[in-house]
Steps between C-alpha positions, in 0.01 A plus 500: 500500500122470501308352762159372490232579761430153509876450617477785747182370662692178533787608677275734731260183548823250589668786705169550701429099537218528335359192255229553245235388658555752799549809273183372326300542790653827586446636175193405494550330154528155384816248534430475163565907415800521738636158320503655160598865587813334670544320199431783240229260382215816547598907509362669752356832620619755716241388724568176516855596530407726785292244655833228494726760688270607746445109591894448479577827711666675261463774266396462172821708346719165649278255303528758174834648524660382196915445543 
C-alpha cells in the first residue's frame, strides 16, 4: 500500500491539532504551500519536508515512511 507524504503530513497535522494556517506559520511557508503539499497539488523538497516535521514535532522519516 503506498502512502503519500501529503497523507502522512495530514495525519501527523490532525493528530498534533494542528490546522494549516498554524503549520504555515511554523514552517515558515505559505497556507498556500502547506494547502497543496497536503493535497499533492505541489512536490516538495527535503527541505521543505524537513521544515513541516520540525514544525509538527516529528521526524521527517514519519511524514516519508512509505507503508
Amino acid at each position: 500500500m503506498f502512502i503519500s507524504n501529503a497523507e502522512m503530513i495530514r495525519k501527523a497535522m490532525m493528530n498534533k491539532g494542528i490546522g494549516v494556517t498554524e503549520l504555515a506559520k511554523k514552517a515558515k511557508l505559505s497556507q498556500g504551500a502547506i494547502s497543496k503539499i497536503t493535497t499533492s497539488d505541489r512536490r516538495c523538497t527535503i527541505r521543505t519536508i524537513g521544515r513541516i516535521s520540525n514544525a509538527l514535532g516529528v521526524s521527517v522519516e514519519q511524514i516519508t515512511i512509505q507503508a
